[in-house]
C-alpha positions as CSV (number, residue, x, y, z in Angstrom):
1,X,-20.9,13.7,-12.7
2,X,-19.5,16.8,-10.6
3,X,-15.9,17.6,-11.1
4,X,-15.2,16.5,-6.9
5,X,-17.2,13.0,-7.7
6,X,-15.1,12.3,-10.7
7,X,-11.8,12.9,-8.4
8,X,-12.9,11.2,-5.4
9,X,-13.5,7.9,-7.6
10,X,-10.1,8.1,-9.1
11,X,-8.6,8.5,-6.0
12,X,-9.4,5.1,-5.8
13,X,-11.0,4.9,-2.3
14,X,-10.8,1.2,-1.3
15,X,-7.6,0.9,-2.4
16,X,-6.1,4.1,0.7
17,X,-5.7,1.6,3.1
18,X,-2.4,0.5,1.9
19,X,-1.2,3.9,2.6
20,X,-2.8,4.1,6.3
21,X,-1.8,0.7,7.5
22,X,2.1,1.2,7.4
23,X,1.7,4.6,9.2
24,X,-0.4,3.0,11.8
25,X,2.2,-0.2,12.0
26,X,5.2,2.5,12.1
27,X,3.7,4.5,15.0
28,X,3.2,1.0,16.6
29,X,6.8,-0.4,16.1
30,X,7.8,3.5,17.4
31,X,5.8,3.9,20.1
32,X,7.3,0.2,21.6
33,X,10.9,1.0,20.8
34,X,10.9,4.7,22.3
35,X,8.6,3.9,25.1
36,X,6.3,7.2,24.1
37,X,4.0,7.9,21.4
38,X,4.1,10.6,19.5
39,X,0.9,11.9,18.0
40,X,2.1,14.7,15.6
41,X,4.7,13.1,13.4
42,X,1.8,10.3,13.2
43,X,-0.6,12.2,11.7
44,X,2.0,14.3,9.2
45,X,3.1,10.8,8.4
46,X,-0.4,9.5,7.2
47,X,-1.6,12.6,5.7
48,X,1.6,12.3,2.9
49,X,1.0,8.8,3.1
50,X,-2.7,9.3,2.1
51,X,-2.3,12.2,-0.2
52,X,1.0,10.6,-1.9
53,X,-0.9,7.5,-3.0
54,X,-4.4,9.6,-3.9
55,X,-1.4,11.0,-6.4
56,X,-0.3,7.6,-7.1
57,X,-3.6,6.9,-8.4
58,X,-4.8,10.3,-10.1
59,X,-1.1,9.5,-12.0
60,X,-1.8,6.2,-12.5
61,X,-5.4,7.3,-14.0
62,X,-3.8,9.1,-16.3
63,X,-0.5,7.5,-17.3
64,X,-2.5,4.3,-18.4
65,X,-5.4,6.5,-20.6
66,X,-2.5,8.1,-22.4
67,X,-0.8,4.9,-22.9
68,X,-3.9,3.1,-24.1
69,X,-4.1,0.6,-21.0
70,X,-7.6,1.9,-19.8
71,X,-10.2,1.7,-22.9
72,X,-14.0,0.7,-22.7
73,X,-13.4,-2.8,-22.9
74,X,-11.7,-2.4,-19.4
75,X,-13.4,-5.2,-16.8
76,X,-12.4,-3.4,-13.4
77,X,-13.6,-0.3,-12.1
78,X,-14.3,2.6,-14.4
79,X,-11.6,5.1,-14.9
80,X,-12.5,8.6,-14.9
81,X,-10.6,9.6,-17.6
82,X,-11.2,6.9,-19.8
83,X,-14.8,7.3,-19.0
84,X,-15.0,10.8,-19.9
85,X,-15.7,11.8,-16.1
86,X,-12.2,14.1,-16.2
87,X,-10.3,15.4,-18.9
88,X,-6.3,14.1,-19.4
89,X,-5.8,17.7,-17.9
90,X,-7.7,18.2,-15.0
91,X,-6.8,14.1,-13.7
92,X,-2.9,15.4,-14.3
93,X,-3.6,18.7,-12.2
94,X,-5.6,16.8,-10.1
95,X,-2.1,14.9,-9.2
96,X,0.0,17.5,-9.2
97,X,-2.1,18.7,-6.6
98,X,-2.2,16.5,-4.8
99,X,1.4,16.0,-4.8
100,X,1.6,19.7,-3.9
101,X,-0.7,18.4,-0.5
102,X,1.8,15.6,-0.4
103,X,5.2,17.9,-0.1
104,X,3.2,20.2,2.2
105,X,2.6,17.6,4.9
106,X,5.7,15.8,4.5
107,X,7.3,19.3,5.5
108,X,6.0,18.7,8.5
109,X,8.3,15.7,9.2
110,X,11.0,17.3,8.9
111,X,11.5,18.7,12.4
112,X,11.3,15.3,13.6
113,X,13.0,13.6,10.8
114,X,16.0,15.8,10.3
115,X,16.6,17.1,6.5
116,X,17.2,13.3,5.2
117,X,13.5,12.8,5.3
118,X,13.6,15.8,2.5
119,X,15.0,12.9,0.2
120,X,12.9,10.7,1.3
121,X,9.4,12.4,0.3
122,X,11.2,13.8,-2.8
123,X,12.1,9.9,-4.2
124,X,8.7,8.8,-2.8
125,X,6.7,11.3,-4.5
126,X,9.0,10.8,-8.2
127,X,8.8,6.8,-7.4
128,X,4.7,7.3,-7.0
129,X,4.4,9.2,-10.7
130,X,7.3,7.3,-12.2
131,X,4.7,4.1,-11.5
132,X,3.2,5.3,-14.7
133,X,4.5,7.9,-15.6
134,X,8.4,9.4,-17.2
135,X,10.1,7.6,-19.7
136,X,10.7,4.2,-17.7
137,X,7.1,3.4,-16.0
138,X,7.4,1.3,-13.6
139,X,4.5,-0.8,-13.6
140,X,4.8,-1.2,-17.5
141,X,8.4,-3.2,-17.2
142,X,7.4,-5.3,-14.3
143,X,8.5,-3.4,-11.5
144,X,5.1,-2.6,-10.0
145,X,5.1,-5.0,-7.3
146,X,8.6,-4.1,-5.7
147,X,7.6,-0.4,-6.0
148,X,4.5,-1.4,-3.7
149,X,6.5,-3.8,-1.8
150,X,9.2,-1.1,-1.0
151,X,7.3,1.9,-0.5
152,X,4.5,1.0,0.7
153,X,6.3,-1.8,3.3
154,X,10.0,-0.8,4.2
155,X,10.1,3.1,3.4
156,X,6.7,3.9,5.0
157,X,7.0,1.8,8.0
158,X,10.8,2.5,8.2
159,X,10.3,6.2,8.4
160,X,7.1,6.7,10.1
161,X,9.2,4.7,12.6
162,X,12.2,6.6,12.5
163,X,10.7,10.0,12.9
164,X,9.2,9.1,15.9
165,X,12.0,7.4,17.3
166,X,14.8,8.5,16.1
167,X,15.8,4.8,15.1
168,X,15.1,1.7,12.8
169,X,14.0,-0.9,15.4
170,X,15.2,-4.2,14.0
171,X,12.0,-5.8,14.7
172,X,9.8,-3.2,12.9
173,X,11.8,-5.0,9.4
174,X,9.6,-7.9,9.9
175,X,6.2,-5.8,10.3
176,X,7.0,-3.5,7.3
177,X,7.8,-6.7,4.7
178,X,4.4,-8.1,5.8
179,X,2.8,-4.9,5.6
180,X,4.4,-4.4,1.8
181,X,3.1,-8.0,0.9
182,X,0.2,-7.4,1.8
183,X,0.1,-3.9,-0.4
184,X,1.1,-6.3,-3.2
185,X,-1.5,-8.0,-2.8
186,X,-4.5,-5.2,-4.0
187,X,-1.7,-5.0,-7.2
188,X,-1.7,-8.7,-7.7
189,X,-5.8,-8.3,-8.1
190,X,-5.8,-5.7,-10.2
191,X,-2.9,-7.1,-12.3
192,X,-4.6,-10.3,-12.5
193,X,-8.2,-9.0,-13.1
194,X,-6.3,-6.5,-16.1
195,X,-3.8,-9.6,-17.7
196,X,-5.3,-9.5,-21.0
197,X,-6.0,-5.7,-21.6
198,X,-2.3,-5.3,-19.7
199,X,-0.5,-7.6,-22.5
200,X,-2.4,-6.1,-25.4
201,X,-1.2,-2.3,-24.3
202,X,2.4,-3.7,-23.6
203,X,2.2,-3.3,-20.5
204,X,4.2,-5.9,-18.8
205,X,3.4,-6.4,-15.1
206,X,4.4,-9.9,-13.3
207,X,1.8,-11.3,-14.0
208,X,1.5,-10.9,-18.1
209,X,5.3,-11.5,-17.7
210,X,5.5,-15.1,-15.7
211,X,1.3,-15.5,-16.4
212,X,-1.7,-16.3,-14.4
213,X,-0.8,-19.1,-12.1
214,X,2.3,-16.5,-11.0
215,X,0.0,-14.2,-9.7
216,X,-2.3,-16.4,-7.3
217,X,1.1,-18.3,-5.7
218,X,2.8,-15.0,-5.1
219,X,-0.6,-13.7,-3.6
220,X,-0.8,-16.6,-1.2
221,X,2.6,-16.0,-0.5
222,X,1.9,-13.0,0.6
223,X,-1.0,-13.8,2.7
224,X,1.3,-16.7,4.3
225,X,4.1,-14.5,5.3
226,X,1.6,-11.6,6.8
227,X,0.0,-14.4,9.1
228,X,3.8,-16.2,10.2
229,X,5.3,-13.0,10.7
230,X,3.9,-12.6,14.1
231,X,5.6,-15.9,14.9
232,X,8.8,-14.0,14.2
233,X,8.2,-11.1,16.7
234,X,7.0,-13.5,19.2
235,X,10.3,-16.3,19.7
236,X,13.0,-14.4,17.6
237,X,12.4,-11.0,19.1
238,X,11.4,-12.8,22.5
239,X,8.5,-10.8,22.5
240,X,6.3,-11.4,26.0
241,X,2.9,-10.7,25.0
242,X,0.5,-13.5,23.5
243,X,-1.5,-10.3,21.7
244,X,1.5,-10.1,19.3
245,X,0.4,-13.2,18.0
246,X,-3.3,-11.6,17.2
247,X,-3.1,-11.4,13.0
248,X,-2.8,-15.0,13.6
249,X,-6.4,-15.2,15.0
250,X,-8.0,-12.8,12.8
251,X,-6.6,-13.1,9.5
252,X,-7.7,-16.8,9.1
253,X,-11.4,-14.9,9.5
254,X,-11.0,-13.3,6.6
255,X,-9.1,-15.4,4.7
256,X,-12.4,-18.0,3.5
257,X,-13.3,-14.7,1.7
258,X,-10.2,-14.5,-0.4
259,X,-8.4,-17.5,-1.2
260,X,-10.8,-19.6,-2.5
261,X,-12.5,-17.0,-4.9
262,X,-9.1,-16.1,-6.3
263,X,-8.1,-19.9,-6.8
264,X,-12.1,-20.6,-9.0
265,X,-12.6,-17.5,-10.6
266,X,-13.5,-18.3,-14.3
267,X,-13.6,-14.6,-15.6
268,X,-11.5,-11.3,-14.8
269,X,-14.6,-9.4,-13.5
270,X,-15.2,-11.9,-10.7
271,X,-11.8,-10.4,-9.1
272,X,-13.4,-7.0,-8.6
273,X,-14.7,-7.9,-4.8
274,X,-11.1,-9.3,-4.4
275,X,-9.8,-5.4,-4.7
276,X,-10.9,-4.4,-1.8
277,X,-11.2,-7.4,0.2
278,X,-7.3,-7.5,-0.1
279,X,-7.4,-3.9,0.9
280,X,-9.7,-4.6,3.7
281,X,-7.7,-7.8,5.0
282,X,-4.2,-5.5,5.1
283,X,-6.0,-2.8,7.4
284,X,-7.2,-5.9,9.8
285,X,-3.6,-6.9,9.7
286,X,-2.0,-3.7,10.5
287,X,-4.9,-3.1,13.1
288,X,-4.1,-6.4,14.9
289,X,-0.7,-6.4,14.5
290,X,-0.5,-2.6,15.8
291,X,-2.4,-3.4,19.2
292,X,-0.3,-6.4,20.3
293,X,3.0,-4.1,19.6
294,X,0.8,-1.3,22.0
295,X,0.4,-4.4,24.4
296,X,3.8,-5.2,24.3
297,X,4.8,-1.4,25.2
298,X,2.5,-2.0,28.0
299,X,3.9,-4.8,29.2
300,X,7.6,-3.2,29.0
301,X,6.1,0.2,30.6
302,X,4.9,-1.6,33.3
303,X,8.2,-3.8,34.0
């Protein structure tokens, strides 16, 4: 396998669109509450979004080799350093790289941003290899899913928002929590699929922490609050347009495809198609939820 291959599969492809839904969802909730959208800060925001959690990954690749979590009686997707495919080395620098690509773009924001978002890349990029990495791993002591939840929801909605705004709408809150749950929810797979090997490498996510049964009522949880919170925008936030309300017509299409596999599964390995499913049914979300909020600004354009 060629060096690029190996990298491009630990990147973890179906998993990258929890990083470009909550860009697309901020530009949305921006682009309503400034009345303009701003191209530029959009695509800096999803290029550090993109090449933060491709660093995430190559960390998380690593981090779990090293710390015995990724052996050959893995179930899930092969690992490429587990696997052989990339040395411990060239996965780390592989990170670091990326990382580098990370800062780089995220530089970019900072003429929009203002020099606060310098502290927000920095404690986004330490946060993303502190998931496995450091002294304190977060995913090892049961912190992975409010890492996701918080990073990939609040902060990357918040400040792709922000730096196109200048603001924090109050209604993009509501967006970027469903957009984190819904984040969780490609963890909650993996974490489920990985319970046994997890436990025996001490690593302790929520799942091998509160167990099995945990895992699949937090994951509909999740699904629940991504297809309510549209209800929210709509009579809280008053807002006019019925397409706000569109994740409530095309998440139930995908849902058949999710909930009941997760609820009869009799072995880890049939969770695999869940991974990117769950990854598949965020983007829909963010895709639906981002053209009612453009309908919306439509609407308030016109008036």
């Amino acid at each position: 396998m060629t060096f690029a291959k190996a990298v491009f599969l630990a990147a973890r492809p179906k998993t990258l669109p929890a990083a470009i839904a909550p860009v697309l969802l901020g530009t949305a909730c921006a682009t309503l509450a400034a009345h303009a959208f701003s191209p530029i800060p959009a695509i800096f925001a999803a290029l550090f979004a993109l090449f933060s959690q491709i660093a995430c990954n190559l960390a998380n690749d690593y981090g779990d080799f090293k710390k015995g979590a990724d052996t050959q009686a893995r179930i899930g997707p092969q690992r490429a350093t587990s696997q052989g495919w990339l040395s411990p080395q060239q996965t780390l620098l592989a990170a670091l790289t990326s990382v580098l690509v990370a800062v780089a773009c995220g530089l970019g924001l900072v003429q929009y941003g203002g020099l606060p978002m310098i502290a927000v890349g920095a404690i986004s990029v330490v946060a993303c290899l502190a998931y496995t990495l450091g002294p304190f791993p977060l995913a090892y002591h049961g912190l992975g899913d409010v890492f996701v939840v918080v990073f990939f929801g609040f902060v990357a909605v918040a400040f792709t928002a922000f730096t196109q705004c200048g603001e924090f709408p109050q209604f993009m809150w509501i967006v970027a929590l469903a957009c984190g749950l819904g984040a969780d929810n490609i963890l909650l797979i993996n974490n489920l699929r990985d319970r046994q090997t997890d436990s025996a490498a001490g690593k302790r996510t929520t799942v091998v922490i509160f167990g099995e049964a945990f895992g699949k009522n937090l994951y509909r949880f999740n699904v629940a609050v991504m297809f309510l919170s549209p209800l929210v925008l709509r009579y809280f936030f008053r807002f006019e347009s019925l397409c706000i309300l569109l994740p409530m017509v095309v998440l139930p299409l995908l849902m058949p495809g999710l909930l009941p596999p997760l609820k009869n599964f009799k072995t880890p390995a049939e969770l695999n198609p869940l991974l990117g499913k769950s990854a598949q049914f965020l983007l829909a979300y963010a895709l639906a939820q981002s053209i009612g909020l453009f309908v919306q600004f439509g609407l308030v354009a016109k008036g």
